[in-house]
C-alpha positions as CSV (number, residue, x, y, z in Angstrom):
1,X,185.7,208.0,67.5
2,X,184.3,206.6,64.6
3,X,186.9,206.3,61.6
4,X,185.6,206.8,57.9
5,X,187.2,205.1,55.1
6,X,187.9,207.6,52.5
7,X,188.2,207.0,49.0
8,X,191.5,207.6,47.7
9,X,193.1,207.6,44.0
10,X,195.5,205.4,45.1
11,X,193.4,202.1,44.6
12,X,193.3,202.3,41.3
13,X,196.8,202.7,41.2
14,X,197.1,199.4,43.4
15,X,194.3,197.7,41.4
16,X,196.6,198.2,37.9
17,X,199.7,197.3,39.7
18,X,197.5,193.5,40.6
19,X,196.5,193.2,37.1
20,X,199.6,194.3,35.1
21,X,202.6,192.8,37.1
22,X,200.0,189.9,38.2
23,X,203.0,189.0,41.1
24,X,206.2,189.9,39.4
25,X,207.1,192.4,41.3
26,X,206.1,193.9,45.3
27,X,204.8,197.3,45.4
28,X,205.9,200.0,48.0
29,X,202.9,202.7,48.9
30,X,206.0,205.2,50.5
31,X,204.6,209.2,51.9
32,X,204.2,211.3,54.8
33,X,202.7,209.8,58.2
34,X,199.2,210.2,58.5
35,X,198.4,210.4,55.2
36,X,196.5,207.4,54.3
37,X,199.2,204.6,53.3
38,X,198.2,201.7,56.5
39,X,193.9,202.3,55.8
40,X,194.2,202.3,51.9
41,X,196.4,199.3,51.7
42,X,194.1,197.0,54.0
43,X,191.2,198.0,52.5
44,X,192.8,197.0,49.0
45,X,193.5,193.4,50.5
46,X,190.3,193.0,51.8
47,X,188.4,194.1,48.8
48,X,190.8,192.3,46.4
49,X,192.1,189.3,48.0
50,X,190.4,185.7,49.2
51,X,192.4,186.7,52.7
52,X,195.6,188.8,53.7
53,X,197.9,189.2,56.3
54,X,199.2,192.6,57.5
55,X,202.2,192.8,59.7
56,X,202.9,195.9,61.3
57,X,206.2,195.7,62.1
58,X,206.0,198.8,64.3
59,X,203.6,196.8,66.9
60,X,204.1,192.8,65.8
61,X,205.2,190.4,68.1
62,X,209.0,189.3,68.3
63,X,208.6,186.1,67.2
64,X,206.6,187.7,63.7
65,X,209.8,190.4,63.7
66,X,212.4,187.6,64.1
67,X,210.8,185.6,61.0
68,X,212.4,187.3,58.1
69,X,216.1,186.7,60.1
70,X,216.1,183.6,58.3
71,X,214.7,182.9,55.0
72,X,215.6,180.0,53.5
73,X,212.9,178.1,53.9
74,X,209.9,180.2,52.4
75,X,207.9,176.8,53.6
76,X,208.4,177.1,56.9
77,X,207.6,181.2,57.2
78,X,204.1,181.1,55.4
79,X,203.3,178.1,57.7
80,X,204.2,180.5,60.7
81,X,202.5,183.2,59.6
82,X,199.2,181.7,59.0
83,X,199.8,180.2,62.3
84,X,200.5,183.4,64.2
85,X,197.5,185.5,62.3
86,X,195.1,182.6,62.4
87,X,194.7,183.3,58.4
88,X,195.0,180.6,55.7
89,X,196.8,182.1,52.4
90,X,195.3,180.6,49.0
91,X,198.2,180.3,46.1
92,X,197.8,183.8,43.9
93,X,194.7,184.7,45.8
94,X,196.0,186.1,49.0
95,X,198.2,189.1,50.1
96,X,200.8,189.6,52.3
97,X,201.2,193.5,53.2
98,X,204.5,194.7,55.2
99,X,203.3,197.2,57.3
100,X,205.7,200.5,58.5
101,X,208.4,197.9,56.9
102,X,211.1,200.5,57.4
103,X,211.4,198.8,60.9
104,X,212.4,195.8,59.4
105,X,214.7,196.2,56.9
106,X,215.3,192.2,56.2
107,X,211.8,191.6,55.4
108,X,212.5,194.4,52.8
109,X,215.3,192.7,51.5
110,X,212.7,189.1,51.4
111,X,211.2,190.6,48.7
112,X,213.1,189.0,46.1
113,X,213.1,185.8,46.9
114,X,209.2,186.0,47.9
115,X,208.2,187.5,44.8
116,X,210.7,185.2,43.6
117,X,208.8,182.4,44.8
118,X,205.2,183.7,43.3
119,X,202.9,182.3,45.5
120,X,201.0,185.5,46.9
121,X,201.6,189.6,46.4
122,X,203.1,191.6,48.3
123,X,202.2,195.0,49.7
124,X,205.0,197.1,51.5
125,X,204.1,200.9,53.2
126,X,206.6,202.8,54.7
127,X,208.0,206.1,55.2
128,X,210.2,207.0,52.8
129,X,212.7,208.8,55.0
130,X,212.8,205.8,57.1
131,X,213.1,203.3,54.6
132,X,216.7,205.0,53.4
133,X,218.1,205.4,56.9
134,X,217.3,201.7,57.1
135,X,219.0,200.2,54.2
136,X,222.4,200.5,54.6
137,X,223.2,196.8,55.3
138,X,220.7,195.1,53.2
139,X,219.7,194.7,49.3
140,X,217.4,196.5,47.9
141,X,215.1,194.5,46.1
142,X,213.9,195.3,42.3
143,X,211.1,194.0,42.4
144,X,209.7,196.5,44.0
145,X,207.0,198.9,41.9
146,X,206.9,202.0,44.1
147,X,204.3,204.6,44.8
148,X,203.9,207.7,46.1
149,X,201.0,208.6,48.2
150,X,200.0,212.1,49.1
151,X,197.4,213.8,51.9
152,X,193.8,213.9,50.2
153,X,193.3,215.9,46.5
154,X,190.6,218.7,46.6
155,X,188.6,216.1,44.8
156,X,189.4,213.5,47.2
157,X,188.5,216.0,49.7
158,X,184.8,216.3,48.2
159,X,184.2,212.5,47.8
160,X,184.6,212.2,51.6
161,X,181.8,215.1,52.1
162,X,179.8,213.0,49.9
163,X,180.0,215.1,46.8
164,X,181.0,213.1,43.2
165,X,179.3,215.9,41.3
166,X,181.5,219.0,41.7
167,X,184.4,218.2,40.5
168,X,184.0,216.3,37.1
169,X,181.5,219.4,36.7
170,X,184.5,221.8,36.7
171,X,186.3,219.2,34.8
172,X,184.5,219.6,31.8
173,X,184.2,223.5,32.2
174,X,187.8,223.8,32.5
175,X,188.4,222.2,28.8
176,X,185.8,224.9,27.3
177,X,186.5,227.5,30.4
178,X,183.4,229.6,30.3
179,X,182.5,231.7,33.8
180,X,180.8,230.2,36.2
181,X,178.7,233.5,37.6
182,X,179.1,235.4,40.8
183,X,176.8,233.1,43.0
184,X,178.4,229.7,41.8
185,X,182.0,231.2,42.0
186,X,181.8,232.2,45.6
187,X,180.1,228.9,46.5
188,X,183.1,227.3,45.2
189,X,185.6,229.4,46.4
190,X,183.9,229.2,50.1
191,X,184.0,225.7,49.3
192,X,187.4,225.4,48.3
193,X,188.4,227.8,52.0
194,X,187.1,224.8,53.8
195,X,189.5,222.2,52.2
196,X,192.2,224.7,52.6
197,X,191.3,225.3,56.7
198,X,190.8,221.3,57.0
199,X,193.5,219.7,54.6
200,X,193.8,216.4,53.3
201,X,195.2,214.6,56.3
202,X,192.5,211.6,56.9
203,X,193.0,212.1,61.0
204,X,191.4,215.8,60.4
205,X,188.8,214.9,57.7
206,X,187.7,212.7,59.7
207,X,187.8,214.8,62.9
208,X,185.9,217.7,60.9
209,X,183.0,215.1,59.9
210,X,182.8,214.1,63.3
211,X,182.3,217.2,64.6
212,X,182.1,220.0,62.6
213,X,184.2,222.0,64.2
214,X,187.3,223.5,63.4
215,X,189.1,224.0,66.8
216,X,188.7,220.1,67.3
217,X,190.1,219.7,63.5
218,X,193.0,222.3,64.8
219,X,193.9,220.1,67.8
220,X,193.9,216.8,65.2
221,X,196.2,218.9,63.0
222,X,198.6,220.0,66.2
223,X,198.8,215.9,67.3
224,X,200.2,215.4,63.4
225,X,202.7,218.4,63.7
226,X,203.9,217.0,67.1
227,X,204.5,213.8,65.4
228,X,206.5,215.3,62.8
229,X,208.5,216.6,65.4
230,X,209.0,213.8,67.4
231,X,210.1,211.6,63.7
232,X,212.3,214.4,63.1
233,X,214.2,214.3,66.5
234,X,214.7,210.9,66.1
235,X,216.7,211.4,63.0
236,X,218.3,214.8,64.3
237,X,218.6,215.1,68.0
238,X,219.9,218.8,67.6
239,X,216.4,219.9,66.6
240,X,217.7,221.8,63.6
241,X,215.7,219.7,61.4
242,X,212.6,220.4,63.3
243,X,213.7,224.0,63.3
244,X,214.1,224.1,59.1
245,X,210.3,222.8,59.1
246,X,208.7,224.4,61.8
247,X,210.4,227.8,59.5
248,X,208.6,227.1,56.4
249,X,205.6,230.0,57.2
250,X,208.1,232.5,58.3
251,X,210.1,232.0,55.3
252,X,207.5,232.3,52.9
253,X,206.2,234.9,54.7
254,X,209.3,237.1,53.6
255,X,208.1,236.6,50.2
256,X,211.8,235.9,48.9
257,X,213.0,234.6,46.0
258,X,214.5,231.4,48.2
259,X,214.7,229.4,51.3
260,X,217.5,231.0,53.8
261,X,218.7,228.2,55.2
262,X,220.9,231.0,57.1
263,X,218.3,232.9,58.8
264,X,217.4,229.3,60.4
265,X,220.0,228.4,61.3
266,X,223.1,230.0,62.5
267,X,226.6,228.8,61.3
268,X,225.4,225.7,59.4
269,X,227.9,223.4,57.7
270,X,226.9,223.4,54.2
271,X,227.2,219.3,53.8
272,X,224.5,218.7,57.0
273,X,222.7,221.4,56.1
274,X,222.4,219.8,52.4
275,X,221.3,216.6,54.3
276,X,218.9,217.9,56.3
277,X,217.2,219.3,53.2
278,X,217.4,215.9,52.2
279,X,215.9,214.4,55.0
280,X,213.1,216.8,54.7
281,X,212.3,216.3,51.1
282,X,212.3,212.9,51.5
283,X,209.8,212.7,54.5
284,X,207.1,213.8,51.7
285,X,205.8,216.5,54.8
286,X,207.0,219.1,52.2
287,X,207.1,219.9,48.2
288,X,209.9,221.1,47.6
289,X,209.9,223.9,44.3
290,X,213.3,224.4,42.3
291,X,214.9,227.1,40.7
292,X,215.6,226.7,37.0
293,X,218.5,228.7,35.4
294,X,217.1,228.3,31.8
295,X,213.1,227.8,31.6
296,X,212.5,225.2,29.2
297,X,210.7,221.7,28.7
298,X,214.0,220.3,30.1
299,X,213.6,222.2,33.3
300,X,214.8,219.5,35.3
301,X,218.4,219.6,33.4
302,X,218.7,223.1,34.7
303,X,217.3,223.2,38.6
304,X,219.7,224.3,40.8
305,X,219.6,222.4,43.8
306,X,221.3,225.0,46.4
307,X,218.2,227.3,45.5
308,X,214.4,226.6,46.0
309,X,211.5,227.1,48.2
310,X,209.8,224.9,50.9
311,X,205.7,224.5,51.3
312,X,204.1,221.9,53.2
313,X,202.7,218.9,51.5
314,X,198.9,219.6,53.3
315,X,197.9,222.9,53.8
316,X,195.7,222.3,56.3
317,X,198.6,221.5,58.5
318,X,199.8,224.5,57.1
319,X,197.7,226.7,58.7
320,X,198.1,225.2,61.3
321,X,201.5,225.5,62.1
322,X,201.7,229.3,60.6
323,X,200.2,230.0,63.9
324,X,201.2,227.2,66.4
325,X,202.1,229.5,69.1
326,X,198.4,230.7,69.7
327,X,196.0,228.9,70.9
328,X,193.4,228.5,67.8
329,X,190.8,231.2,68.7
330,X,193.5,233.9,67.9
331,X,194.6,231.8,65.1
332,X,193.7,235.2,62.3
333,X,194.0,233.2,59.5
334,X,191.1,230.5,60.2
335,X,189.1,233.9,61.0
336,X,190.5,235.7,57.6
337,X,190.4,232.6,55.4
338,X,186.7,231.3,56.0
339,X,185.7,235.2,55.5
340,X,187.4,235.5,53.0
341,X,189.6,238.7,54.0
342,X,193.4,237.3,54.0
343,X,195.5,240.1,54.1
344,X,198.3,240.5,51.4
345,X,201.2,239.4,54.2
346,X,199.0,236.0,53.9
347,X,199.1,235.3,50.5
348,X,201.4,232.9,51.3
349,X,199.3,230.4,52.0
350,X,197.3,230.2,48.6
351,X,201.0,229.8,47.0
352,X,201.0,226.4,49.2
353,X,197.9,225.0,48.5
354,X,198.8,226.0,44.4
355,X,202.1,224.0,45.1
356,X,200.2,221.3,47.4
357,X,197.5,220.5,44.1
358,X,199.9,220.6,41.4
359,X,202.2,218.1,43.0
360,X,198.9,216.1,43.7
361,X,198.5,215.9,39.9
362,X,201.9,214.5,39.0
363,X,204.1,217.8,39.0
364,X,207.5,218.6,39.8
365,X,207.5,222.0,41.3
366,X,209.7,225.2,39.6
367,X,209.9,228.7,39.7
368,X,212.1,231.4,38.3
369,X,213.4,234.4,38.9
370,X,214.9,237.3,36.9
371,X,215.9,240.9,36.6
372,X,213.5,243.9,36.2
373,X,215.0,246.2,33.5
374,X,216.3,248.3,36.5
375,X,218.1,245.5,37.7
376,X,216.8,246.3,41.2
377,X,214.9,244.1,41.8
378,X,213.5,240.5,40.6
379,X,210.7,239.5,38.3
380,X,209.5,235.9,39.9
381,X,207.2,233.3,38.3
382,X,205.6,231.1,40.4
383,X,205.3,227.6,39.1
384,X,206.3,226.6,35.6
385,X,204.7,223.7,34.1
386,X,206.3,221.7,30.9
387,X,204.0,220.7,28.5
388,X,204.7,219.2,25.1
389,X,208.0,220.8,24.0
390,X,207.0,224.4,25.7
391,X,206.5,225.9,29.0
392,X,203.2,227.2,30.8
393,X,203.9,230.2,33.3
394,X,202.0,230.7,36.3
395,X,201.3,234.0,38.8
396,X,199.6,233.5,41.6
397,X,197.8,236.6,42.8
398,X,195.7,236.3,46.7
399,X,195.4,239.8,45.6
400,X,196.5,243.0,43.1
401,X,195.3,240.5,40.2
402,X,194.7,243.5,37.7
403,X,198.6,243.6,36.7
404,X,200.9,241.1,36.4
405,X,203.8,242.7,35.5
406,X,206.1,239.2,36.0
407,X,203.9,237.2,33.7
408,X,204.1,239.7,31.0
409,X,207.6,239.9,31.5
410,X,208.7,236.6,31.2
411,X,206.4,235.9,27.9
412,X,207.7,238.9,26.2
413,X,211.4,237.4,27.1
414,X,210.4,234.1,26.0
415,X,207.8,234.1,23.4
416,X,208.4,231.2,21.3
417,X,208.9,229.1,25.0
418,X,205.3,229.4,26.0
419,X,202.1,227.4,25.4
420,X,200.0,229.1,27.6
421,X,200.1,231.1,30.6
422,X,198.2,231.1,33.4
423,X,197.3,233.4,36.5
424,X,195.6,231.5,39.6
425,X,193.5,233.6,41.3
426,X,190.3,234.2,43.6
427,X,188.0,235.7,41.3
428,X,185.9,233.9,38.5
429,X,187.3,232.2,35.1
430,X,188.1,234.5,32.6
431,X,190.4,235.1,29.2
432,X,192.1,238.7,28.8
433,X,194.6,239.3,26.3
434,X,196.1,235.7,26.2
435,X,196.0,235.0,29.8
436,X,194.1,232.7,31.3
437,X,192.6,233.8,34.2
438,X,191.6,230.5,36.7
439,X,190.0,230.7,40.3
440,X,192.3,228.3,42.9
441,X,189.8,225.5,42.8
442,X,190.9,224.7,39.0
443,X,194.3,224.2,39.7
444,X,194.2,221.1,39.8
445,X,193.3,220.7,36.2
446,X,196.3,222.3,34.7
């Protein structure tokens, strides 16, 4: 199978870190597996470099592995490198990438000196789960910009099906939001359906250009879940972490105001359980939303920690593992989705891909949650979004968008808190009584 080379935000990123820091300081490209980091980063040496060397350290000789036991003489490593890689390295021309470097935690801790020594850059990709279970007995260095990298944006998503046009097209409509028209709208929105049935995991792009066909892109999808599950028994041989993924649909599915941790797992001591929230969060395979006590531009003073919600980071993968038990012909929501007929009980899944594209655009996810006037139930917004010194509110409606009795609550609670307020929905753009109405693929531009 042929493999594309997608374009990805992330190089420009890489290409500002080479000309700001200009070699004072390594940069670490840390997120999920599968999502991009080993492809991006050599194609960044190659395009930017005289030559490179990558060393994967999950596949590199012994003798390559063994190297970064002993430093001292920086002399004697470069020589041995170009030796083993057959690649001559030219003084602040050439780059030196540590591949999967969380399975060599001393050529982690090399950075310093290397960067130290300035003669080449220095790329390091990793995990970032993996990288902290591996650092206990070594420094970590400072010089060291990192990076987070995500699966592929919407807009990432239409650069690889060849099209530059939609997106900065909406762009400019969304800063003088005027509706797009019935036809356009559902072209969009069927457009949109496809990136949420796909994802933005390069294995399954690639797989649907290949073939066009979405039980081959289900299978990719099903190889990265077992992965995920096979990284998270290494970590937990209980399965319990597995299990608190392998949950999220279900839990989401009950439409509650939290993750249950409980209803997962049976009898869980608070302090592992804590950890393996930890474990999860910092595999990057979810986005993790907070609750916030006090809704303000400060929201991150007032999260609470012990209360939040899970989605997964790609929503294709999503999808996929909603119904991982079936075999992907009875798999309803591929069927419902592409149709567009998703049933209210799975609304769920525009909520993730909401969560999955604001955390794209540099967002830290929160919601929150208050009492009706009855006090029998809860009012719930969302996603909340901090901007300037006020707060943006956000519904999300699959369905039932004519009220929105929790967006209305919450602005007449908090009126002098809110800049604007937002409802995310399938339908076209619109304004109605201060609410901005916005169809799912303009999330991205909030």
């Amino acid at each position: 199978m042929a493999t594309n080379t997608f374009r990805r935000k992330i190089y420009d990123r890489l290409l500002k870190w080479k000309k700001e820091r200009s070699g004072e300081s390594a940069i670490l490209v840390q997120g999920a597996r599968r999502v991009g980091k080993s492809t991006i980063v050599e194609q960044f040496a190659k395009q930017e470099y005289q030559s490179y060397i990558l060393i994967d350290f999950s596949k590199c000789t012994k003798e390559v592995f063994h190297l970064f036991d002993d430093i001292s003489d920086l002399n004697h490593l470069f020589v041995r490198l170009q030796l083993a890689y057959g690649v001559s390295l030219h003084e602040r021309n050439s780059v030196i990438v540590f591949d999967e470097v969380q399975k060599q935690p001393l050529a982690r801790q090399a950075i310093k000196p290397l960067v130290a020594d300035g003669r080449y850059d220095y790329i390091e990709t990793g995990s970032l789960i993996s990288i902290r279970k591996n650092v206990k007995d070594i420094i970590i260095p400072s010089e060291e910009t990192r990076i987070n990298m995500y699966p592929m944006d919407y807009e990432e998503f239409r650069w690889a099906l060849d099209d530059t046009d939609t997106i900065p097209l909406l762009r400019s409509i969304s800063e003088k939001p005027v509706p797009l028209g019935d036809a356009a709208h559902r072209k969009l929105l069927r457009d949109f359906r496809l990136y949420m049935l796909v994802g933005g995991m390069p294995q399954a792009v690639n797989k649907y250009l290949e073939t066009n066909n979405l039980a081959e892109v289900d299978n990719t999808k099903r190889e990265i879940l077992d992965l995920y599950d096979g990284d998270f028994m290494k970590i937990d041989d209980s399965g319990k972490l597995s299990m608190l993924f392998n949950a999220i649909p279900a839990e989401l599915n009950k439409n509650a105001s939290r993750y249950q941790v409980s209803s997962v797992i049976e009898n869980g001591k608070a302090d592992r359980l804590t950890e393996y929230i930890a474990d999860l969060r910092e595999s990057m395979t979810v986005n993790m939303a907070y609750h916030v006590s006090d809704p303000n531009a400060g929201m991150s003073f007032y999260k609470d920690l012990d209360r939040y919600k899970m989605f997964l980071a790609d929503t294709g993968l999503f999808v996929t593992l909603a119904f991982r038990d079936k075999d992907f012909t009875e798999n309803v929501i591929y069927q419902k989705l592409w149709n567009d007929k998703l049933s209210t009980n799975l609304g769920y899944l525009y909520e993730n891909v909401v969560a999955q594209m604001l955390r794209a655009a540099g967002n830290e996810l929160f919601y929150h949650t208050f009492p009706t006037e009855k006090g029998n139930r809860n009012y719930e917004i969302d996603f909340l979004l901090a901007r300037k010194n006020k707060v943006c509110p956000i519904e999300v409606k699959s369905s039932g968008y004519s009220t929105h009795a929790s967006l209305d609550a919450f602005c007449n609670k908090y009126p002098d808190r809110i800049l604007n307020k937002y409802l995310i929905y399938s339908k076209d753009i619109k304004k109605d009584k201060g609410v901005q109405y916005l169809p799912f693929y303009m999330t991205m531009f909030l």
